[in-house]
N, CA and C atoms as a LAMMPS dump frame, in Angstrom:
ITEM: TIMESTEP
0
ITEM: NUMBER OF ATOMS
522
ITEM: BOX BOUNDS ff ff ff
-5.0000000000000000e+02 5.0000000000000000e+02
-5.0000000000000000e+02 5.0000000000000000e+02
-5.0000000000000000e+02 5.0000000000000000e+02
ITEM: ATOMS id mol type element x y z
1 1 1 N 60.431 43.789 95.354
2 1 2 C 60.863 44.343 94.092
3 1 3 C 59.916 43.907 92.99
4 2 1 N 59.699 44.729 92.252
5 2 2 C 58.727 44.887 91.169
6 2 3 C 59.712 43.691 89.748
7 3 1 N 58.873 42.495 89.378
8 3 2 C 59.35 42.08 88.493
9 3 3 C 59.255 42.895 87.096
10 4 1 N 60.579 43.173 86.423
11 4 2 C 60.559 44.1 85.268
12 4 3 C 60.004 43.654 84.153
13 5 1 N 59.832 42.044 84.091
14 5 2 C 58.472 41.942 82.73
15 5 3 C 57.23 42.506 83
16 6 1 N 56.641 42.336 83.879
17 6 2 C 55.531 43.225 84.201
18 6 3 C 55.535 44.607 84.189
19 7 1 N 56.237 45.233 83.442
20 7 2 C 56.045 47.191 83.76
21 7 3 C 55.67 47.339 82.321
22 8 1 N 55.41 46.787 80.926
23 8 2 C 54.8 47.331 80.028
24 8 3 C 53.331 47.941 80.055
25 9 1 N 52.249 47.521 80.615
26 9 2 C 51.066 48.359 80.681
27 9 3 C 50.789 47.241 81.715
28 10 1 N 50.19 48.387 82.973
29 10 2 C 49.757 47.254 83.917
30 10 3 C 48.762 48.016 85.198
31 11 1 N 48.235 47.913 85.682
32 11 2 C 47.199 48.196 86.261
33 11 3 C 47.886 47.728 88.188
34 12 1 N 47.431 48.534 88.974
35 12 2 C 48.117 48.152 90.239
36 12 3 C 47.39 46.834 90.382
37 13 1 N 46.412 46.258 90.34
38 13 2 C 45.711 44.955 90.353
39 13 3 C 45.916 43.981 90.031
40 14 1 N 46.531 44.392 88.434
41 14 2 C 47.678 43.414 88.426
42 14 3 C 49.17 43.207 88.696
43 15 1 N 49.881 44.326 88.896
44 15 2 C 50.894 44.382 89.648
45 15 3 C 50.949 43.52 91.096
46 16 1 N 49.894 43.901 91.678
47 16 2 C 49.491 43.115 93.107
48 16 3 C 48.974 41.766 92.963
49 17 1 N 48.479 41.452 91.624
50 17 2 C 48.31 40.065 91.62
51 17 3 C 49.314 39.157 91.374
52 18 1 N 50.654 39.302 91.077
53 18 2 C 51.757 38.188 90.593
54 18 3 C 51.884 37.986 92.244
55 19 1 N 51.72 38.64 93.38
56 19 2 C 51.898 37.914 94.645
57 19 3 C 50.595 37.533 95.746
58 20 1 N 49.732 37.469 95.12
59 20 2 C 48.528 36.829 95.277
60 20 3 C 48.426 35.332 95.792
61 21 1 N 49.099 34.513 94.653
62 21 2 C 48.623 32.981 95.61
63 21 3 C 49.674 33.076 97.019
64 22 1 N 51.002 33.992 97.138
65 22 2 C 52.045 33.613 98.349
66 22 3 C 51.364 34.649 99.735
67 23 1 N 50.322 35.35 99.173
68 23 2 C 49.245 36.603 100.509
69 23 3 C 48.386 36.334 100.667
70 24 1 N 47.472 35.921 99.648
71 24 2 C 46.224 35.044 100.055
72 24 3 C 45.905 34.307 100.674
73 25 1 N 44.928 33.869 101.457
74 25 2 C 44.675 33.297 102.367
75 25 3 C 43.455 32.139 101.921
76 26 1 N 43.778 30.992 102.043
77 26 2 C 42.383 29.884 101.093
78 26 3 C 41.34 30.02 102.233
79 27 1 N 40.163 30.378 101.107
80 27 2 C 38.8 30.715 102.055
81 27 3 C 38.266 29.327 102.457
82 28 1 N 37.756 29.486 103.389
83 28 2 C 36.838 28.096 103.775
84 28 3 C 35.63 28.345 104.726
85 29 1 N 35.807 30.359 105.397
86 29 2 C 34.347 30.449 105.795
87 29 3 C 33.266 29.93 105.473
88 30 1 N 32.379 28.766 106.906
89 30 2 C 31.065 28.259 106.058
90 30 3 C 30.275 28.48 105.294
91 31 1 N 30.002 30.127 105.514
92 31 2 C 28.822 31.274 105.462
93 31 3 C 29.402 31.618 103.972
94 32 1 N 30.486 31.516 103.052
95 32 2 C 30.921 31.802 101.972
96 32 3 C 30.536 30.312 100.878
97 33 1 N 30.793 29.192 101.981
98 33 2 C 30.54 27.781 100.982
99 33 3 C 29.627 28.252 99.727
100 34 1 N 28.08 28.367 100.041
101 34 2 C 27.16 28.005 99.251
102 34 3 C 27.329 29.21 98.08
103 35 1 N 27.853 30.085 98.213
104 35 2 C 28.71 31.317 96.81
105 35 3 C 29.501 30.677 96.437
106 36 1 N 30.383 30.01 97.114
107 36 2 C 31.314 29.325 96.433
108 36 3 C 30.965 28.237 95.255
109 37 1 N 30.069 27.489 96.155
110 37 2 C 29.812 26.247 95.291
111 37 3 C 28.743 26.852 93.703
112 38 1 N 28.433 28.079 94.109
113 38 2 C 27.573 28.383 92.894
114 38 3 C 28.335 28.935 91.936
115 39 1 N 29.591 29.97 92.416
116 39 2 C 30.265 29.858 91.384
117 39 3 C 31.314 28.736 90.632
118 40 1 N 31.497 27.591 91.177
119 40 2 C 32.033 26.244 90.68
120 40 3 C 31.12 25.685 89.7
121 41 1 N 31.103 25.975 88.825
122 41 2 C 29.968 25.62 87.198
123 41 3 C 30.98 24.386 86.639
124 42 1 N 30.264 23.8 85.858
125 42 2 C 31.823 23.17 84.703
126 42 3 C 32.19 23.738 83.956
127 43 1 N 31.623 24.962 83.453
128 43 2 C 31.869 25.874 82.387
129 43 3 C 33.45 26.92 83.082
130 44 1 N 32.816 27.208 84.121
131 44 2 C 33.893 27.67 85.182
132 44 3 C 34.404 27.319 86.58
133 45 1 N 35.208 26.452 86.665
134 45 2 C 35.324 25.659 87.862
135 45 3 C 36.013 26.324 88.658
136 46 1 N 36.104 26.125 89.714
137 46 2 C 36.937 26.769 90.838
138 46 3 C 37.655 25.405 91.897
139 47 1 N 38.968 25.729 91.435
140 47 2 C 39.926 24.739 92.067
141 47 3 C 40.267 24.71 93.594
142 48 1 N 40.337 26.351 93.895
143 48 2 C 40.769 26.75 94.814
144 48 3 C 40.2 28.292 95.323
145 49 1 N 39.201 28.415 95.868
146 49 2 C 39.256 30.193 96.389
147 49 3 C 40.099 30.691 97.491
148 50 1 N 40.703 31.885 97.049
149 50 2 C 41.355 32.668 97.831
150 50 3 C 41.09 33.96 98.22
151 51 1 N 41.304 33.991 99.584
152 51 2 C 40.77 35.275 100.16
153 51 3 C 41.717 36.512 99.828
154 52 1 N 40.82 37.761 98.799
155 52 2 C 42.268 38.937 98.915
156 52 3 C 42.118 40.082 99.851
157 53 1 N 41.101 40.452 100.163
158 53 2 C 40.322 41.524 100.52
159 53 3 C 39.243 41.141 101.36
160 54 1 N 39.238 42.241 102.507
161 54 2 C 38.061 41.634 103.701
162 54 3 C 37.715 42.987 103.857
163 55 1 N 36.552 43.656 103.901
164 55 2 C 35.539 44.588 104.324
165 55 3 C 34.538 44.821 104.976
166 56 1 N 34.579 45.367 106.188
167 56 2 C 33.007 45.147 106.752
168 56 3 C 32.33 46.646 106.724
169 57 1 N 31.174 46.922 106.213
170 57 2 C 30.557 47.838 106.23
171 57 3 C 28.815 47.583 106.622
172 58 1 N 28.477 47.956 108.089
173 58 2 C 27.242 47.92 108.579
174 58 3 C 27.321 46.765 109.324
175 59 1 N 26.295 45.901 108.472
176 59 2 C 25.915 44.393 109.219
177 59 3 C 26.37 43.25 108.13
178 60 1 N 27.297 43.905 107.571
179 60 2 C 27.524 43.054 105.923
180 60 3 C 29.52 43.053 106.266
181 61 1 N 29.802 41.783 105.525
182 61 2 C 31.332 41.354 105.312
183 61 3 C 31.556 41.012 103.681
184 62 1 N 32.263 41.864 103.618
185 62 2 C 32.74 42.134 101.748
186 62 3 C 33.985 41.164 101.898
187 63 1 N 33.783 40.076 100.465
188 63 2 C 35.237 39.375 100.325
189 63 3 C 35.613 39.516 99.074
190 64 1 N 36.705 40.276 98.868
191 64 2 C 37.059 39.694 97.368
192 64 3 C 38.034 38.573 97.395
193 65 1 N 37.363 37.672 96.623
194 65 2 C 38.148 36.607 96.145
195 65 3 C 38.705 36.22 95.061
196 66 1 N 40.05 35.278 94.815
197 66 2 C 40.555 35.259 93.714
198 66 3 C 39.905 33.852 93.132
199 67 1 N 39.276 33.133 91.892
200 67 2 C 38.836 31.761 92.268
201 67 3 C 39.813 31.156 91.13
202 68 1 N 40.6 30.464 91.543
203 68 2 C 42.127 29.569 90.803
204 68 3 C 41.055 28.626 90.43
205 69 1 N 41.107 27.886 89.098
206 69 2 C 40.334 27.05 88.294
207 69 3 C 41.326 26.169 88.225
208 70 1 N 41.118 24.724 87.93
209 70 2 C 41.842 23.621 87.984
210 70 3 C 43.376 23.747 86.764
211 71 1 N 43.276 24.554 86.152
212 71 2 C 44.287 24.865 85.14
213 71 3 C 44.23 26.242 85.179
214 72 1 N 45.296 27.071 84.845
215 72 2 C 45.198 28.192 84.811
216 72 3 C 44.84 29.148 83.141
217 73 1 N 45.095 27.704 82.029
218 73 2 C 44.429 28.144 80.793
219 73 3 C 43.036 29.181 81.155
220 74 1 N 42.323 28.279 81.37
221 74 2 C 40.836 28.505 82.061
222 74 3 C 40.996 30.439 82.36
223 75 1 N 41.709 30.451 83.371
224 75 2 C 41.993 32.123 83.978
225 75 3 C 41.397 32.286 85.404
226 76 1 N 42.176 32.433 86.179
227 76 2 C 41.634 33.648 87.081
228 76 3 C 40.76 34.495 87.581
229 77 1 N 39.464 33.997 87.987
230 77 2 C 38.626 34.944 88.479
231 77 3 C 38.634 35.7 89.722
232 78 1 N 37.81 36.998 89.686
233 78 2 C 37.805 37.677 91.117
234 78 3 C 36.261 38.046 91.272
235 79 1 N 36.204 37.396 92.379
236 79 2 C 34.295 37.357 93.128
237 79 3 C 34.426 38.151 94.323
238 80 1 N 33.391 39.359 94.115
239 80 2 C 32.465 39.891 95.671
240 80 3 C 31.507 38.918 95.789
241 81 1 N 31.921 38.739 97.171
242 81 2 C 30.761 37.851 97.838
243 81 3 C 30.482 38.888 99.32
244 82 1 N 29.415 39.185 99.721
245 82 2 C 28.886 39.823 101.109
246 82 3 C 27.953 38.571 101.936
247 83 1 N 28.705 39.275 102.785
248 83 2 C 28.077 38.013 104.133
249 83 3 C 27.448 38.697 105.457
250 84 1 N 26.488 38.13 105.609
251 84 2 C 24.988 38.78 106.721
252 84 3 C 24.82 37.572 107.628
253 85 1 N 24.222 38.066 108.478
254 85 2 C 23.607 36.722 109.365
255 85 3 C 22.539 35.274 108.378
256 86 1 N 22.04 36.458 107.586
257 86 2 C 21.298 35.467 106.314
258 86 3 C 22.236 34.721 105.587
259 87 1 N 23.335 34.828 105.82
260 87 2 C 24.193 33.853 104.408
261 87 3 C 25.171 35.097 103.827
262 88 1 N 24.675 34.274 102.358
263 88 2 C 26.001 35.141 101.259
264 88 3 C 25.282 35.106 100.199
265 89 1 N 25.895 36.323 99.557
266 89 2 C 25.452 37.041 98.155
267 89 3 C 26.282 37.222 97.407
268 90 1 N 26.694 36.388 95.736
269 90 2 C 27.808 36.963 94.988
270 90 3 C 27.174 38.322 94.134
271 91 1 N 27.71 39.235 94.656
272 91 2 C 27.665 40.36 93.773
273 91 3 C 28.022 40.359 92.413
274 92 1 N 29.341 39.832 92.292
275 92 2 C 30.377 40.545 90.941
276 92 3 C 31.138 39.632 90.523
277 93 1 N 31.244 38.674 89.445
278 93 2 C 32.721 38.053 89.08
279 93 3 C 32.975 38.79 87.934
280 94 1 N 34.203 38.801 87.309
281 94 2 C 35.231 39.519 86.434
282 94 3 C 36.259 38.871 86.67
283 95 1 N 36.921 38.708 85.246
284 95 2 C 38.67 38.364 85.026
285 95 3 C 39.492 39.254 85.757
286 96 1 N 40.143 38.379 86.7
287 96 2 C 40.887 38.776 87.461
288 96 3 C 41.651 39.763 87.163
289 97 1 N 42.618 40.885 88.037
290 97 2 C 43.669 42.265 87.388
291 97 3 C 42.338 43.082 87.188
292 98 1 N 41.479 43.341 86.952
293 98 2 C 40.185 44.086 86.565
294 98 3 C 40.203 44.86 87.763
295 99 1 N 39.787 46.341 87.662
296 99 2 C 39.224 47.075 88.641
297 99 3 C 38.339 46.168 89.301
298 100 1 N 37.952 46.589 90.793
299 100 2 C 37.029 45.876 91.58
300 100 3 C 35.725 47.203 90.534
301 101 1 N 34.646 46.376 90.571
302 101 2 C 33.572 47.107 89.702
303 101 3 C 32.809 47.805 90.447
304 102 1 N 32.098 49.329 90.358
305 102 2 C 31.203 49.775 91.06
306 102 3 C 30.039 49.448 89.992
307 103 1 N 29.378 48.864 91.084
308 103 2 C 27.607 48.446 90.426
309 103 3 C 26.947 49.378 91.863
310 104 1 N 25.278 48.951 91.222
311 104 2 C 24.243 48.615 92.273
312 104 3 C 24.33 47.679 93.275
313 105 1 N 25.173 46.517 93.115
314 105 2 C 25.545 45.58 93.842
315 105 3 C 26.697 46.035 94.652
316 106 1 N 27.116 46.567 94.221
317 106 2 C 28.713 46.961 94.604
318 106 3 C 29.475 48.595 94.649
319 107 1 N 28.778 49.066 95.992
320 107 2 C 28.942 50.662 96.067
321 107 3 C 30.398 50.526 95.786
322 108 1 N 30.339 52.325 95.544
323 108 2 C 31.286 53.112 95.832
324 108 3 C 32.426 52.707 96.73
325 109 1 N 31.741 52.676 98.187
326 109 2 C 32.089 52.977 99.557
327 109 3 C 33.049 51.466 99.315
328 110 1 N 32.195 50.419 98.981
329 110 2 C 32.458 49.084 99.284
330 110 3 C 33.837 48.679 98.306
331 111 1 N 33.856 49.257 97.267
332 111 2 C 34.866 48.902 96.611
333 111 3 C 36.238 49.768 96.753
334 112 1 N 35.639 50.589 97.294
335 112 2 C 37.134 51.514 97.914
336 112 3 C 37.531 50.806 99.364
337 113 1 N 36.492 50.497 99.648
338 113 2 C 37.115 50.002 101.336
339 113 3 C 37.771 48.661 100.767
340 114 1 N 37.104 47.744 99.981
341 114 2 C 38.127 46.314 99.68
342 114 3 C 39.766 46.691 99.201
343 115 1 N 39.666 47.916 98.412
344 115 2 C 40.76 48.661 97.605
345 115 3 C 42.139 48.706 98.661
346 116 1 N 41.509 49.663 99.73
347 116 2 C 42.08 50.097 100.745
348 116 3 C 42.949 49.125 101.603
349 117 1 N 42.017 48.222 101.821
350 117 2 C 42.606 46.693 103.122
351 117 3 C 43.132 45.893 102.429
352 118 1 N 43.278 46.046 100.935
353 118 2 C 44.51 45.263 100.068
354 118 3 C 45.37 45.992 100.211
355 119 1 N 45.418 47.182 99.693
356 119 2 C 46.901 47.833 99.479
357 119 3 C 47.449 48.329 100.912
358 120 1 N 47.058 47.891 102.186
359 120 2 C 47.239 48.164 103.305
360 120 3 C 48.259 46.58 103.497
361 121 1 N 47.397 45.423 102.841
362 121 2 C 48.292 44.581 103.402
363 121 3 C 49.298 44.695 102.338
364 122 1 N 49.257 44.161 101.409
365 122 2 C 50.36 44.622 100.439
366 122 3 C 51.774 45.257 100.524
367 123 1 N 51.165 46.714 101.193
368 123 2 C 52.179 47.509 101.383
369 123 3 C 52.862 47.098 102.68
370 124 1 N 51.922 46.098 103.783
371 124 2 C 52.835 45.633 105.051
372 124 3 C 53.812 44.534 104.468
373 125 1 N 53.46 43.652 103.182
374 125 2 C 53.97 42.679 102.779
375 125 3 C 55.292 43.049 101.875
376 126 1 N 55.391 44.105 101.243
377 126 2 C 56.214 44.896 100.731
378 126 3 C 57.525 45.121 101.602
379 127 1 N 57.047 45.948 102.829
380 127 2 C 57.773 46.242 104.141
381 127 3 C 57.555 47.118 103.668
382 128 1 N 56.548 47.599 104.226
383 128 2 C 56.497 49.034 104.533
384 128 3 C 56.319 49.985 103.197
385 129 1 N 55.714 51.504 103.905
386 129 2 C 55.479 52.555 102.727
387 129 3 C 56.44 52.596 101.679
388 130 1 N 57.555 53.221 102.505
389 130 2 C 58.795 53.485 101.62
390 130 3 C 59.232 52.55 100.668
391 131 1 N 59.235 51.055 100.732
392 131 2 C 59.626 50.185 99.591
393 131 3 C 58.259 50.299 98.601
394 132 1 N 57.305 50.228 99.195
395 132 2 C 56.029 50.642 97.883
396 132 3 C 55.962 51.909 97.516
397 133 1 N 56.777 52.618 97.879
398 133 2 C 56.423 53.947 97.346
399 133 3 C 57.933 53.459 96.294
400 134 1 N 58.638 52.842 96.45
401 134 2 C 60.146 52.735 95.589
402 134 3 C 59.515 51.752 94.687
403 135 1 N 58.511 51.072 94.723
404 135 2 C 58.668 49.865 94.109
405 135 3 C 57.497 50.36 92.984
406 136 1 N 56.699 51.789 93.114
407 136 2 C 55.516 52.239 92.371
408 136 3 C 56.909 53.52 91.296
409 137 1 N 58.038 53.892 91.968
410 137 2 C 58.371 54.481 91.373
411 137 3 C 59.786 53.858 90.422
412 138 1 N 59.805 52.612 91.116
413 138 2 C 60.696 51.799 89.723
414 138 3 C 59.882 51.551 88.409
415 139 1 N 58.31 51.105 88.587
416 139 2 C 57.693 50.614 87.673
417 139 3 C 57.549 52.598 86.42
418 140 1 N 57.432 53.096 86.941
419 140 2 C 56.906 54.364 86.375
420 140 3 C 58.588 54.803 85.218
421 141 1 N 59.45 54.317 86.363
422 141 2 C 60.764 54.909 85.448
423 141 3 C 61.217 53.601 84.414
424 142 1 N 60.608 52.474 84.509
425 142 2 C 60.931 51.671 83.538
426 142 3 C 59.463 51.762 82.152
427 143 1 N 58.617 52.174 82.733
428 143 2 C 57.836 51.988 81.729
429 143 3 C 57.131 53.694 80.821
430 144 1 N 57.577 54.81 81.777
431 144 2 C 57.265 55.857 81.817
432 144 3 C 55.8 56.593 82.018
433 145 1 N 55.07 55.499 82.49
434 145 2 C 53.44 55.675 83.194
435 145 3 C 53.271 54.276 83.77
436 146 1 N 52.184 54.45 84.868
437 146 2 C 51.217 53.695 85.632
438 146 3 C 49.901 53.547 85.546
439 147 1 N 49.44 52.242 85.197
440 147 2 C 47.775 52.626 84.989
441 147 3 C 47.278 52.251 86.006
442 148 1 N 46.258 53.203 86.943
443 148 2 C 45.479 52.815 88.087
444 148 3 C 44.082 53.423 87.58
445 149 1 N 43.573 52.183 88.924
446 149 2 C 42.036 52.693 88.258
447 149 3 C 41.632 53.771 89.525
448 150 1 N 40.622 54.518 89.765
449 150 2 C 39.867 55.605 90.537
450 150 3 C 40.044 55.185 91.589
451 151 1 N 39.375 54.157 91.89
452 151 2 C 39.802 53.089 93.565
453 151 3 C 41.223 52.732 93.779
454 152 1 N 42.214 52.94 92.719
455 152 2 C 43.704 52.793 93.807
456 152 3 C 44.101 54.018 93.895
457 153 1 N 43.592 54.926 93.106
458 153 2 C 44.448 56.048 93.709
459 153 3 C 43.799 56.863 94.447
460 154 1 N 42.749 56.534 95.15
461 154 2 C 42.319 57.239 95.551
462 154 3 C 42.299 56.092 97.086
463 155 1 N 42.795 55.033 97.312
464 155 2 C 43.367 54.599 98.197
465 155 3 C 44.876 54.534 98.262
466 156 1 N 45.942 54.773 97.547
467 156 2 C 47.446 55.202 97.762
468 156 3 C 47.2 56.844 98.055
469 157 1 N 45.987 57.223 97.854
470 157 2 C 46.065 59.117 98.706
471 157 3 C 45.845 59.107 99.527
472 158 1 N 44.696 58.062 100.426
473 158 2 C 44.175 58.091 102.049
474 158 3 C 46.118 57.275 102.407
475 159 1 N 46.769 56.618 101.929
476 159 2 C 47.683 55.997 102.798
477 159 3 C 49.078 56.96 102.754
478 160 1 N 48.989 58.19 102.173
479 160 2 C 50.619 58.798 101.666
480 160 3 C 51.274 58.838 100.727
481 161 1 N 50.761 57.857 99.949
482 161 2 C 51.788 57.023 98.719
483 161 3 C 51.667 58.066 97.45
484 162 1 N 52.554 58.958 96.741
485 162 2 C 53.09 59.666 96.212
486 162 3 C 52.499 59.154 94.651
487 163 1 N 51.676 59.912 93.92
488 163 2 C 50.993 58.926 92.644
489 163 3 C 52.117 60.225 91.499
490 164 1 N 53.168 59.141 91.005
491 164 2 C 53.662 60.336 89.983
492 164 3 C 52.941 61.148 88.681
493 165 1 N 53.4 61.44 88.07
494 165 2 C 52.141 62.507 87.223
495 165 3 C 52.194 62.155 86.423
496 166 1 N 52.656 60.789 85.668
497 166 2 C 52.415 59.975 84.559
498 166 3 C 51.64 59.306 84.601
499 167 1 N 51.239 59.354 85.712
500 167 2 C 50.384 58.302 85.964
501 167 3 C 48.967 58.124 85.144
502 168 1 N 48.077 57.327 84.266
503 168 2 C 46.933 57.368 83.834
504 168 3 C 45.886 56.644 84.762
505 169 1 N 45.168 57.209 84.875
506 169 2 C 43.876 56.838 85.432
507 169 3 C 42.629 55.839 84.353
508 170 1 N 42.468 54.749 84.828
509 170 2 C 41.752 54.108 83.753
510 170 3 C 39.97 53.966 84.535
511 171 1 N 39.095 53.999 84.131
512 171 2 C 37.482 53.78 84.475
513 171 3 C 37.408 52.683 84.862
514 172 1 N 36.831 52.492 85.923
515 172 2 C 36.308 51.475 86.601
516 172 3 C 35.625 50.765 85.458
517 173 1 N 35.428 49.339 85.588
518 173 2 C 34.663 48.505 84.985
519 173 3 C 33.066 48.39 84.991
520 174 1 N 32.516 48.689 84.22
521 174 2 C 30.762 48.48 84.752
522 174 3 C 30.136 47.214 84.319
């Protein structure tokens, strides 16, 4: 069930993030360490990374991660990191709830597929279609629109999930 403080303006990203630290999974792949440790600055520390999203496309493994900072004043970040036999590459950090971003770093393809294998688990964590399809259409009748960005709705259309017609569509982040 959709908590009802959250339905004033909200983005499925962040809707899906109030159950984030209880789905996430704490990263500790080796091959992710040395991204990790580069994004741990003092300016921006990272307390804890969590795995939200896993993608493999080619010879490459897409992670989005959430990175929990020792206080949560601080905020919430979310990192692409891709992983090769060579190691790891951070593509992208952004304040967390943010569209996943299409760059040069960060196709199309790649950010719809991370899109996809979230709201796949999500919706298993939910139980099933039907309570996310109830739980997308409680938020819409309490607030009278949904803001998604290009990449969720165009992954709730590959899965069934019913996008009502209030819905606003917001631009990906560049």
């Amino acid at each position: 069930m959709i908590p009802r403080p959250l339905a004033p303006i909200f983005s499925i990203s962040i809707f899906l993030l109030t159950s984030a630290i209880s789905i996430a999974r704490e990263t500790k792949p080796s091959v992710l360490q040395p991204c990790i440790s580069q994004l741990n600055t003092k300016r921006t520390p990272v307390k804890a990374p969590f795995t939200r999203g896993v993608h493999r496309q080619g010879d490459k493994t897409y992670y989005l991660l959430h990175l929990f900072p020792p206080t949560l004043e601080i905020g919430v970040r979310d990192a692409i990191i891709s992983s090769s036999r060579s190691g790891c590459q951070v593509l992208a950090q952004y304040p967390s709830g943010k569209p996943i971003p299409v760059t040069a770093a960060v196709p199309l393809s790649v950010a719809r597929g991370l899109t996809l294998n979230i709201l796949k688990s999500d919706i298993s964590k939910l139980g099933g279609r039907q309570k996310y399809q109830a739980s997308l259409n409680i938020v819409v009748q309490d607030t009278g629109r949904l803001y998604l960005s290009s990449n969720d709705v165009w992954a709730l259309k590959q899965l069934g999930i019913h996008i009502p017609p209030s819905t606003k569509i917001i631009s990906p982040s560049k």
